[in-house]
KEKE-3310 file (N, C-alpha, C; in steps of 0.2 Angstrom, whole numbers, plus 5000, padded with zeros to 4 digits):
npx = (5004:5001:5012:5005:5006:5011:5009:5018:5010:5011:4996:4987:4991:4982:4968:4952:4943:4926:4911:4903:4913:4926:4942:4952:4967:4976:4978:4969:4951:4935:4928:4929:4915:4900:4904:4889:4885:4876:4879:4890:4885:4872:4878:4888:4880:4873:4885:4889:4876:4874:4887:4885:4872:4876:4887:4875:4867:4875:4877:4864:4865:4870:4865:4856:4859:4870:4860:4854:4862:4865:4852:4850:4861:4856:4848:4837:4843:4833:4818:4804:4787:4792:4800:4790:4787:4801:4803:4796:4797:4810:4805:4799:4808:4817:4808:4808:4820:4826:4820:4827:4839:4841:4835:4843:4854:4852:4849:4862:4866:4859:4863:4874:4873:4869:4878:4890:4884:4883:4897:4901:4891:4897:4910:4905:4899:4889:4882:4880:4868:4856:4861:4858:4841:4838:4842:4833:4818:4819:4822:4812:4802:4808:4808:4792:4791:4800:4793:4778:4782:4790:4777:4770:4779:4779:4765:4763:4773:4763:4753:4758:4763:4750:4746:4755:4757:4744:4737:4743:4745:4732:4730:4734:4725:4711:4719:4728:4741:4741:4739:4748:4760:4756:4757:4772:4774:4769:4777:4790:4789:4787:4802:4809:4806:4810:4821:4823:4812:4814:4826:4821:4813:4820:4830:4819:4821:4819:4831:4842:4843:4847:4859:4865:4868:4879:4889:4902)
npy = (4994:5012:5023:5036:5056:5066:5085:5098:5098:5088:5083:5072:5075:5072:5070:5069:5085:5093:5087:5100:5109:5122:5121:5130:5140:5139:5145:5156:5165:5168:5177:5195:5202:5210:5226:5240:5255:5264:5273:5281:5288:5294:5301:5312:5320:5323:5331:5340:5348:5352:5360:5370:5374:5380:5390:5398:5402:5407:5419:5423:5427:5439:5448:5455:5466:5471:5474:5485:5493:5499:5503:5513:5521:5527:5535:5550:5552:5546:5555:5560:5550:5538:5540:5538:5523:5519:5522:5514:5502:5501:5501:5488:5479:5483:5478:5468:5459:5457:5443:5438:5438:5429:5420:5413:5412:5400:5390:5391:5382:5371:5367:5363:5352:5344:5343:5339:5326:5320:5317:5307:5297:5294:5289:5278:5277:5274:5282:5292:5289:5294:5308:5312:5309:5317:5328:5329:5329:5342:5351:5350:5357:5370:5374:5375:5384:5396:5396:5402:5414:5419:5419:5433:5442:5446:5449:5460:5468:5470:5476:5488:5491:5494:5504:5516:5516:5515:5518:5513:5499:5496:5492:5477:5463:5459:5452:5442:5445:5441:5425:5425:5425:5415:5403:5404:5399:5386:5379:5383:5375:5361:5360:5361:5351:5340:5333:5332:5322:5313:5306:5301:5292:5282:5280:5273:5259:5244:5235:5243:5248:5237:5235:5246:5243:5237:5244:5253)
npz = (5000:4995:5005:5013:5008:5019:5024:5031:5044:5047:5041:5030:5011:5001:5005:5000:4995:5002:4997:4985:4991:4988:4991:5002:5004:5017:5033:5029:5027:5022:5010:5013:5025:5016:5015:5017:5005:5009:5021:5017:5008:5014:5023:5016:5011:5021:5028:5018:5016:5031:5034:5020:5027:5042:5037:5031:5039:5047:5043:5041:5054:5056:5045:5049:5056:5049:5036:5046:5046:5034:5028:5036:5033:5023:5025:5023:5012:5004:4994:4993:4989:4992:5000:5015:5014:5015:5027:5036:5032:5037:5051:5051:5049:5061:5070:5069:5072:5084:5086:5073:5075:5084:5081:5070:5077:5084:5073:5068:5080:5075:5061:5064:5071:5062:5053:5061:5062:5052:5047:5058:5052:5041:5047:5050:5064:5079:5085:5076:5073:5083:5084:5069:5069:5079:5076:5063:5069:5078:5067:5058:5066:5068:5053:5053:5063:5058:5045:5049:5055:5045:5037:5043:5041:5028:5028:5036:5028:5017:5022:5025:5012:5007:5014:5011:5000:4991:4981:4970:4973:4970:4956:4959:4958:4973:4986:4980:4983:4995:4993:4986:4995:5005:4995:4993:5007:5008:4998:5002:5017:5012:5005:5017:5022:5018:5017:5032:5034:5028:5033:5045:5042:5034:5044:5052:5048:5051:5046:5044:5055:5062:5057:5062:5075:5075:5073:5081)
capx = (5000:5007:5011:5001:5010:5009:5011:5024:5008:5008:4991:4985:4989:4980:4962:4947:4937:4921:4907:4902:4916:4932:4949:4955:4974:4980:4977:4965:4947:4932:4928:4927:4908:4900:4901:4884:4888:4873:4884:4894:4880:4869:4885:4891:4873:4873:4890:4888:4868:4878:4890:4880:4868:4878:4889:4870:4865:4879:4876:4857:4864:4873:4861:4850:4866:4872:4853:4852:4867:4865:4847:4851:4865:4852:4841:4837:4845:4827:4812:4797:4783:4796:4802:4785:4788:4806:4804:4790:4802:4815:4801:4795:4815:4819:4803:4810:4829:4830:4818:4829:4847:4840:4831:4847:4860:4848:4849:4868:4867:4857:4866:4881:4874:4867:4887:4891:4881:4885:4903:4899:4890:4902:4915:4900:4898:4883:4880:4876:4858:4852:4861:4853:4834:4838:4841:4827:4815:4823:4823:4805:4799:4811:4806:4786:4791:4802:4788:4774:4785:4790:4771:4767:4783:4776:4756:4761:4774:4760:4748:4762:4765:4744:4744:4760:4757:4735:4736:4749:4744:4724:4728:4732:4718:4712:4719:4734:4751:4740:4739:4756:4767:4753:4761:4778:4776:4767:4785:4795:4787:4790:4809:4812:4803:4810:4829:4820:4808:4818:4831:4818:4808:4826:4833:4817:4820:4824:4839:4845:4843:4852:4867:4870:4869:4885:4894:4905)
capy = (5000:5016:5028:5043:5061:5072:5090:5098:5098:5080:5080:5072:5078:5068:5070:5074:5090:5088:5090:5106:5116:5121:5122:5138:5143:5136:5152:5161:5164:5167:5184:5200:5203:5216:5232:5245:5262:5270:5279:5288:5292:5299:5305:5315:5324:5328:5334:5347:5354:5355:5363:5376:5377:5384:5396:5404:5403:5414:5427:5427:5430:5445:5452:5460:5472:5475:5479:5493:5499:5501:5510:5520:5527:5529:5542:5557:5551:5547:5558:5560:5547:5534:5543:5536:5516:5517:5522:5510:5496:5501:5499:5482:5478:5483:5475:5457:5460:5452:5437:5436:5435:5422:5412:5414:5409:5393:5387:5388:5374:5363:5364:5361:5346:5338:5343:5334:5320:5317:5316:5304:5292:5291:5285:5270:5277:5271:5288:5297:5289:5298:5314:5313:5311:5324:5336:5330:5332:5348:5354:5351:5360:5376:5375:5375:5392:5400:5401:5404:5421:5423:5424:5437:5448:5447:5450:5467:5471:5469:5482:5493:5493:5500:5510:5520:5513:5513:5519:5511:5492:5494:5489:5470:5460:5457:5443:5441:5444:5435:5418:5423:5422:5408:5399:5403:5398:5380:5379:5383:5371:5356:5359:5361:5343:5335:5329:5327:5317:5304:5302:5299:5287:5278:5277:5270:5255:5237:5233:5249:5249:5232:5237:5253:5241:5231:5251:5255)
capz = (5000:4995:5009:5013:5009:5024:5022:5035:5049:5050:5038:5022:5007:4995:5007:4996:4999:5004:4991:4984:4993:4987:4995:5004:5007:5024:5035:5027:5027:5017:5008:5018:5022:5011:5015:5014:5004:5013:5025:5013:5003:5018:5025:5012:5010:5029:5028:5012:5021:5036:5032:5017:5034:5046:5035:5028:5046:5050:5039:5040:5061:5054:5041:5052:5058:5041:5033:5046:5045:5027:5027:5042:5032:5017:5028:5021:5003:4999:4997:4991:4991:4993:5008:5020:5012:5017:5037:5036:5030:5042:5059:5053:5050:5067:5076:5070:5071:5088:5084:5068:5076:5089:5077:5066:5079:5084:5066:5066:5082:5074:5056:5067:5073:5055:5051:5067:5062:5043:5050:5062:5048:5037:5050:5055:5073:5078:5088:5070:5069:5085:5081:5064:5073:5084:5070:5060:5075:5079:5060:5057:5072:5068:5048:5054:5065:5052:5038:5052:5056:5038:5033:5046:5042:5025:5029:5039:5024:5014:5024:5027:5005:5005:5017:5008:4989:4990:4974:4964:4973:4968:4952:4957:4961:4979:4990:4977:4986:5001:4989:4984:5001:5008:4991:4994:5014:5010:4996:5010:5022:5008:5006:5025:5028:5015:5020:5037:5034:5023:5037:5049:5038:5033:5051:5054:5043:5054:5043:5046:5065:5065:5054:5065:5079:5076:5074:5087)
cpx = (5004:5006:5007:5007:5007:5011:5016:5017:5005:4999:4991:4988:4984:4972:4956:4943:4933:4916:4906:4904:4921:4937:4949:4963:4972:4981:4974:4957:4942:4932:4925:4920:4908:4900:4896:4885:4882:4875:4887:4891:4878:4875:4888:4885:4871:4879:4889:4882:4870:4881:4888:4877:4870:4882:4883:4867:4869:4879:4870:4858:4865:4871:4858:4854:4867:4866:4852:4855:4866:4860:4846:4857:4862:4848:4843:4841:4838:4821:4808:4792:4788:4798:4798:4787:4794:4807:4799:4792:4805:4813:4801:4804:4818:4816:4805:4816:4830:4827:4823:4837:4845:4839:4839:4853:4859:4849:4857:4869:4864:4859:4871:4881:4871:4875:4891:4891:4882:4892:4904:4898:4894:4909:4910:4902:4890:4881:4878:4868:4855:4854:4856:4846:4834:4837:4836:4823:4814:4820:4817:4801:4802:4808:4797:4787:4793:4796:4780:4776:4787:4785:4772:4772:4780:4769:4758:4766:4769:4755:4752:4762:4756:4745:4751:4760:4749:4737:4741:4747:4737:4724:4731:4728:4718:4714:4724:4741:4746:4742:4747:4763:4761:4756:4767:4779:4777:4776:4789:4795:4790:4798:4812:4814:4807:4817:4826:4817:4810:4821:4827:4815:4814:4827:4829:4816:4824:4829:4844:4847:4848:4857:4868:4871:4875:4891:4897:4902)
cpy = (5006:5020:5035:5048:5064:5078:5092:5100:5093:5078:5078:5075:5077:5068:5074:5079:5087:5091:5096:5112:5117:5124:5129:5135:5142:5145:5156:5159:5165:5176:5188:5200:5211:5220:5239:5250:5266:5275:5283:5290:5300:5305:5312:5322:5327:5333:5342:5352:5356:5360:5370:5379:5382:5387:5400:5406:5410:5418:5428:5429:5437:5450:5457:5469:5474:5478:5483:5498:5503:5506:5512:5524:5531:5535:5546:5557:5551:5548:5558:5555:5540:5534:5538:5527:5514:5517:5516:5502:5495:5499:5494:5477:5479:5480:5468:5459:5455:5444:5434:5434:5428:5417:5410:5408:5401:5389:5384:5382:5370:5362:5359:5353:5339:5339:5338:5326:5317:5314:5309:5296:5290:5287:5280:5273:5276:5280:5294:5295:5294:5304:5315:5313:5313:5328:5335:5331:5341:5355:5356:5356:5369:5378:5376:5384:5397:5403:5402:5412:5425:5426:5429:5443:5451:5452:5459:5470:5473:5477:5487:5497:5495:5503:5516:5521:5513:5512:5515:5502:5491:5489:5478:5467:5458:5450:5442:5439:5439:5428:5418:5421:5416:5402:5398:5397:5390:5377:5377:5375:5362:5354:5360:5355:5339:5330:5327:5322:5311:5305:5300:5291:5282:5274:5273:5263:5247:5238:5238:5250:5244:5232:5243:5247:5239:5237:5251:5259)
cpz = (5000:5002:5007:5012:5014:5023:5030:5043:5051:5045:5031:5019:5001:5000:5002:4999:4998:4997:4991:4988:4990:4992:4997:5006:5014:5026:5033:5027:5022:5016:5014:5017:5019:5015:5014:5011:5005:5017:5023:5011:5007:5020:5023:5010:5015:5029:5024:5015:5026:5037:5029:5024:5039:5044:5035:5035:5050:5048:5040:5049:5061:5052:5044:5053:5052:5038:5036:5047:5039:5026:5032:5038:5026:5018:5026:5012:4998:5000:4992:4993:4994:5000:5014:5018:5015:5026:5038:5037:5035:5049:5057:5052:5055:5072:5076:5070:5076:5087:5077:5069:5079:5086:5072:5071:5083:5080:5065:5071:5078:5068:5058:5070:5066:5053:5054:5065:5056:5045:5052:5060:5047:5040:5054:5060:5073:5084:5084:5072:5076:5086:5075:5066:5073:5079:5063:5062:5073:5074:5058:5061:5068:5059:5049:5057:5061:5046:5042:5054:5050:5033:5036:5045:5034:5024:5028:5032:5018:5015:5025:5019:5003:5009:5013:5001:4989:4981:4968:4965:4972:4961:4952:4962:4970:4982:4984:4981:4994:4997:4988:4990:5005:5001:4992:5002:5014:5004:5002:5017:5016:5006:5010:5027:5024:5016:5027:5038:5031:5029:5042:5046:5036:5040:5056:5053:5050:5052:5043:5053:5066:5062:5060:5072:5079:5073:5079:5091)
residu = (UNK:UNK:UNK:UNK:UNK:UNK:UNK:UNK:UNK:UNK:UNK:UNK:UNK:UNK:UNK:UNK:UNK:UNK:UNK:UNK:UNK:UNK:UNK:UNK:UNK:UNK:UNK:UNK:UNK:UNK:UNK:UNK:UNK:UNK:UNK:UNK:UNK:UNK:UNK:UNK:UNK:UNK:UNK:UNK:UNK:UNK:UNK:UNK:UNK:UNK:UNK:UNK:UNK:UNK:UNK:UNK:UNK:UNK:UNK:UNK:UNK:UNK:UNK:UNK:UNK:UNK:UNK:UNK:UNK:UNK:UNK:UNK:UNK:UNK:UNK:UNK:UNK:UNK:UNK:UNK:UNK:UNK:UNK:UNK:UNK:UNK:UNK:UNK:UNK:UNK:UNK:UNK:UNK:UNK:UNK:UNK:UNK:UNK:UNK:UNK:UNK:UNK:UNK:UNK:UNK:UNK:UNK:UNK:UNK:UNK:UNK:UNK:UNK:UNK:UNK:UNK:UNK:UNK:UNK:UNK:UNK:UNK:UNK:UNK:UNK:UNK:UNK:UNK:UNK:UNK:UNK:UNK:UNK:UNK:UNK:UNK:UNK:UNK:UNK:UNK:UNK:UNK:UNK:UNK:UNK:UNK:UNK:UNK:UNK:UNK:UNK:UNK:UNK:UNK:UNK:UNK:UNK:UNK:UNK:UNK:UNK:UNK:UNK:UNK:UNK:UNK:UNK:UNK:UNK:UNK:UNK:UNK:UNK:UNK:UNK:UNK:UNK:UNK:UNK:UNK:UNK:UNK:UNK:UNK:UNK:UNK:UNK:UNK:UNK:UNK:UNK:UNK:UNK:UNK:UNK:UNK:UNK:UNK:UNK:UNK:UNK:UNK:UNK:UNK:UNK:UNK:UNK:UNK:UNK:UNK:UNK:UNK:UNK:UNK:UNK:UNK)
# end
């Protein structure tokens, strides 16, 4: 009988695999599991809104001071009927100044934290998904006040431009610029919710909750 060949760990060489598997290299294992590319995806999209968010936050914190600087150095440049429209502009510009740095300097925490949070994905921590909540919570909430404040700053600009303009605004139809910023608002309201809502609606996905589980 011929002899067996042993390899140098004392085993067989000549042993058949077993049915429908084949051989692997001696210390090695099977293919790495797949990796998901949702994370860079979201990641990358929280990062960049983030980011955009809390630079335009910080200038819209800013704005308020710059536009009054601007038309307080304007005074007395311009007169005529134009004159009463401008002071007019300039009050209902200073009665929201401080609701508009507050609401401003708010916005730039919570960009800071979808910035935070996109980060956070994309290096799988498992501490993005309830950041991301948070700021789409958050988000939602701040986007329903924003265009509730932004109709109303509109409305009185509105009675402000007849009581100054009567004659020049008669000729468009009544209830017009109303339709028009209730249009703009319910816009506004749809591109607010819209990133929120999908990370909410994703992150609430099983297979999703049980990949973030096995994150660090």
């Amino acid at each position: 009988m011929q002899d067996e060949q042993v390899n140098r760990d004392g085993q067989p060489e000549n042993q058949l695999a077993q049915p429908g598997t084949s051989p692997t290299p001696h210390g090695t294992s099977g293919p790495p599991p797949h990796r998901s590319s949702w994370p860079i995806v979201l990641g990358i999209v929280a990062i960049v809104f983030g980011a955009a968010g809390f630079l335009g936050n910080l200038w819209a914190t800013a704005a308020p001071f710059v536009m009054d600087q601007i038309m307080s150095s304007m005074t007395g440049e311009i007169g005529g009927e134009a004159e009463e429209t401008f002071h007019a502009t300039m009050e209902i510009t200073r009665a929201w100044m401080s609701w508009a740095v507050g609401f401003g300097l708010v916005s730039v925490l919570v960009s800071g934290l979808l910035l935070v949070g996109g980060i956070l994905l994309l290096m799988r921590r498992a501490a993005s998904l309830q950041l991301l909540r948070t700021w789409a919570m958050v988000r939602m909430v701040m986007v329903v006040v924003g265009a509730v404040v932004g109709l109303r700053i509109q409305q009185q600009t509105f009675e402000m431009m007849r009581s100054t303009m009567g004659a020049e605004l008669d000729q468009i139809p009544a209830g017009f610029l109303g339709a028009a910023a209730m249009f703009g608002t319910v816009i506004s309201l749809l591109f607010g919710w819209a990133l929120p809502v999908f990370f909410l609606i994703w992150f609430a996905r099983q297979a999703i909750k049980d990949e973030v589980e096995g994150w660090m």
